[in-house]
C-alpha positions in Angstrom: 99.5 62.0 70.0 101.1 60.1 67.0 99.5 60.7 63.7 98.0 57.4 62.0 98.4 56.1 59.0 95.0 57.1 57.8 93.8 60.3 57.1 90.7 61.3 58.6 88.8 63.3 56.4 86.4 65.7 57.9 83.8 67.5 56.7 82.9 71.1 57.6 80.3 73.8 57.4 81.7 77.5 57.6 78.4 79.4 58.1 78.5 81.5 61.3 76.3 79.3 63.3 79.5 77.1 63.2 81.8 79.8 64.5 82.1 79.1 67.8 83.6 75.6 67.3 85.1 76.3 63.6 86.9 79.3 64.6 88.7 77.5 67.8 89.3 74.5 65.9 91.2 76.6 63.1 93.1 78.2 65.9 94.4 75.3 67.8 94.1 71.9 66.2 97.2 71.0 64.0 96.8 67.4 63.2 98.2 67.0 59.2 96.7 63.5 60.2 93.2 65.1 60.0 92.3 66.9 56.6 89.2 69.2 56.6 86.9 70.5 53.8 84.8 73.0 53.8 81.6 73.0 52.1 77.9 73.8 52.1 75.9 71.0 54.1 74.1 69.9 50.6 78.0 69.1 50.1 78.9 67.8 52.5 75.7 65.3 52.6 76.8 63.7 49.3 80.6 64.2 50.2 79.9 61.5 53.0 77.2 59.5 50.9 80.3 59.3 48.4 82.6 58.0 51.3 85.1 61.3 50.5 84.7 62.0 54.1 85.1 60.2 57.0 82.7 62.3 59.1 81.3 65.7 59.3 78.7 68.4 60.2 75.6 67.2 57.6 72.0 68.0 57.1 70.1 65.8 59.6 68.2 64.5 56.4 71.0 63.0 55.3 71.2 60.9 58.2 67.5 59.9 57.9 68.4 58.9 54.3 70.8 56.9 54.7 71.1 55.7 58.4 72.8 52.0 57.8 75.8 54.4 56.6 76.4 56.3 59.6 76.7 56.6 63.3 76.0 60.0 65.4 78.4 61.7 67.4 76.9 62.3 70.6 76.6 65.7 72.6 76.9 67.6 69.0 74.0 69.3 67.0 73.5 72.3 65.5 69.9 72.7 67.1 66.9 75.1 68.3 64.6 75.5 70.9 62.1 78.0 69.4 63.8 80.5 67.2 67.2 79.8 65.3 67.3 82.9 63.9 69.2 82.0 60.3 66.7 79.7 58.9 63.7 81.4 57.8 60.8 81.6 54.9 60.7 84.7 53.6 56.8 85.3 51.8 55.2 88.3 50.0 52.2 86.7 52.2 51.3 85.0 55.1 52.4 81.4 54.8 49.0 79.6 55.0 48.7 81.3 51.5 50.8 79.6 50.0 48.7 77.2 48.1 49.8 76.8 44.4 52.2 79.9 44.9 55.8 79.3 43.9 58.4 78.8 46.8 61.7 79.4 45.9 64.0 76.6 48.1 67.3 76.8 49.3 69.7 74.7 47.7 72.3 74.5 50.4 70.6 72.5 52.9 68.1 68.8 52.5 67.1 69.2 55.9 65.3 72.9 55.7 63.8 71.7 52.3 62.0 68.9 54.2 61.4 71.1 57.3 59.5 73.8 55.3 57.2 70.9 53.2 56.5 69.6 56.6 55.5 73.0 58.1 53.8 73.9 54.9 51.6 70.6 53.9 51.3 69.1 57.1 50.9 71.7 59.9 49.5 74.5 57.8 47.9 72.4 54.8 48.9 74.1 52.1 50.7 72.5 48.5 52.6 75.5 47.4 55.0 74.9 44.1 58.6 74.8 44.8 62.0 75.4 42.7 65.1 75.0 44.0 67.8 77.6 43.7 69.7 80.7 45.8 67.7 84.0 46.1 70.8 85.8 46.5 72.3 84.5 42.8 69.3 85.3 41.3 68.9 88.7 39.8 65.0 88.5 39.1 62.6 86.8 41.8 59.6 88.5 40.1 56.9 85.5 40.5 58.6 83.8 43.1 56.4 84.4 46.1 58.5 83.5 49.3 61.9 82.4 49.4 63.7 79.5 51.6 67.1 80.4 52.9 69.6 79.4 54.9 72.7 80.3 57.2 74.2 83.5 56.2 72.3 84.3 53.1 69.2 84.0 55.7 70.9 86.3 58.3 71.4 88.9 55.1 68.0 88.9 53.5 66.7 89.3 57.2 68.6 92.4 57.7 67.4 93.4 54.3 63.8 94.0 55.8 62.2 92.8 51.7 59.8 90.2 52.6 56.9 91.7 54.8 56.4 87.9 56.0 59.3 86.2 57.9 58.4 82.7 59.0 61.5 80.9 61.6 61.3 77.1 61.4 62.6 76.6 64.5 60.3 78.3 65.6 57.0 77.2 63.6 58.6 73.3 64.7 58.4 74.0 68.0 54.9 75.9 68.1 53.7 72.7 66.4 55.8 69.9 68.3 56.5 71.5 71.5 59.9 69.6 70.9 63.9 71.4 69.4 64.4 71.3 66.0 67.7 69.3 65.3 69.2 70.9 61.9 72.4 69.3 61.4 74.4 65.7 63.3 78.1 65.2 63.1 78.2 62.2 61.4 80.4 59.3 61.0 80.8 56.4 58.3 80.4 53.0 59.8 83.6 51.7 58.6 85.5 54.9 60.3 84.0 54.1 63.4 85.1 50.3 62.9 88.6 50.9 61.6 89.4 54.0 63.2 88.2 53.7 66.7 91.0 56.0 68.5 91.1 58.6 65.5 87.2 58.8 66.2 87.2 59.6 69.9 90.2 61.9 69.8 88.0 63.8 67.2 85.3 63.8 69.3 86.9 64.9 72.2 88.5 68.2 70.4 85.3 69.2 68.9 83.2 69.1 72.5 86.6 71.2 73.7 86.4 73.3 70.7 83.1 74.4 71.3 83.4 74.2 74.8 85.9 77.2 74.7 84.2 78.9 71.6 81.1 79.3 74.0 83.3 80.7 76.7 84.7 82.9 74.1 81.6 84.2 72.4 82.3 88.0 72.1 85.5 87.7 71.0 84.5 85.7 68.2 81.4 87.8 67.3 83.9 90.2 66.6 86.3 88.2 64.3 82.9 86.6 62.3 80.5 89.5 62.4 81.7 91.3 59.2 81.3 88.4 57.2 77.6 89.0 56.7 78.2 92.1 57.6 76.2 92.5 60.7 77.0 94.6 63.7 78.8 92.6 67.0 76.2 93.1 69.4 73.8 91.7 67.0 76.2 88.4 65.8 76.5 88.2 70.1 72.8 87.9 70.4 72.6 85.3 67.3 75.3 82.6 68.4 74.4 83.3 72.0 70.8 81.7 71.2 72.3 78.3 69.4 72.1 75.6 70.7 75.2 73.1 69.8 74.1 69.4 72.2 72.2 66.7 71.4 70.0 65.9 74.9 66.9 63.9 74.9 64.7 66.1 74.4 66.5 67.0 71.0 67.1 63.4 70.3 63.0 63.1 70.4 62.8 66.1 68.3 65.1 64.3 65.7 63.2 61.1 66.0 59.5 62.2 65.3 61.2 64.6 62.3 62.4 61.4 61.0 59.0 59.8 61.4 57.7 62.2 59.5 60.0 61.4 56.8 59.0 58.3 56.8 55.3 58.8 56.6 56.5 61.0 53.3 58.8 58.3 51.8 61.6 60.9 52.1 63.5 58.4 54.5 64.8 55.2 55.5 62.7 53.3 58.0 66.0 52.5 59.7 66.7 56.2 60.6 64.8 55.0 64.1 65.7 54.8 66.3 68.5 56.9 66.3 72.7 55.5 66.2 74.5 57.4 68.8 78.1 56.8 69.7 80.5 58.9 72.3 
């Protein structure tokens, strides 16, 4: 295929929930007519926002926040039914006594931040105090009493064993919803989707065979990824095995009563529903 003459700029995230399409992608896609950055989803959220991106793998919040921007790809998600496994509260106590204690939240990700306030105030009812920050760039957490965290510093302070409490929000979501737990969209900026038509779906179409073959290929990237955390193979196997990476209906209702929940909050556009999906 001819490059164009724009550059599609895309967004992103190289945590090891992503390895199965990111890892494929860097292997066999050479377009120097599509430029990627990688980047944290908090990022990659304002990245977009900015219009330095064209599309990418964002928070799902930042979807609800600013919906007139963007259009979803279809078929794409980075999604839980029940446990994810890399997004957990970590607590010196059990989470429904958290009230007034200080919650220390991750600073990589909108979506978790809104997820845990919603699994804390509404479903459990309690009004912890929050700072924002990374426990693993943090020397002392002497008075912080459970920790948010996210993607691969999650998967290390779970292998750590520190916090007696270990609270997944997949999980908790679904135990409360009985729906999946959307965490991040690929997203793209209206005007991409308007100028750009071709460049879009021939993106689209080598990130569904990306992680088409990544899931085929599971093993064999367990091994390449594993020692980043570090974490044994077998264990990385079982992780990305249990991801789910589609956006059916039942996720797509998942996503939709998240964002109504926003909205009760004020922490989203009315506009985020019903949901934009193209491809």
């Amino acid at each position: 295929m001819a490059a164009t003459s724009h550059i599609a700029r895309i967004g992103m995230v190289n945590f090891l929930n992503t390895a199965p399409l990111y890892e494929i992608w860097k292997r066999t896609v050479s377009r120097p007519d599509w430029q990627v950055t990688e980047a944290p989803p908090s990022t990659l959220n304002r990245l977009l926002h900015q219009g330095a991106l064209d599309l990418g793998f964002i928070s799902s919040h930042e979807y609800a926040l600013h919906p007139e921007e963007y259009k979803i790809l279809g078929n794409l998600s980075i999604s839980a039914t029940g446990k994810v496994g890399s997004v957990f509260l970590f607590s010196q106590v059990p989470p429904m006594e958290l009230d007034g204690r200080l919650v220390l939240l991750s600073s990589q990700s909108q979506t978790s931040v809104n997820l845990i306030k919603i699994i804390l105030e509404k479903f459990y009812r309690v009004q912890p105090r929050y700072e924002t920050g990374l426990a693993t760039e943090r020397s002392d957490l002497s008075g912080i009493d459970a920790v948010l965290s996210i993607g691969d510093e999650a998967l290390l302070l779970a292998s750590e064993g520190r916090y007696p409490h270990q609270l997944d929000l997949g999980e908790a979501w679904q135990r409360e919803t009985s729906l999946p737990f959307v965490f991040a969209v690929w997203a793209v900026r209206e005007e991409f989707c308007r100028n750009e038509p071709d460049q879009m779906v021939a993106i689209h179409h080598e990130l569904l065979r990306c992680l088409d073959e990544g899931r085929q290929g599971l093993m064999e990237i367990s091994r390449i990824v594993a020692p980043r955390i570090p974490m044994p193979v077998e264990a990385c196997f079982s992780y990305l095995s249990g991801m789910e990476y589609d956006l059916d209906s039942r996720k797509q209702e998942g996503l939709t009563l998240f964002y109504r929940y926003l909205i009760e909050r004020g922490e989203a556009s009315p506009a985020a529903v019903p949901l934009k999906i193209c491809g």
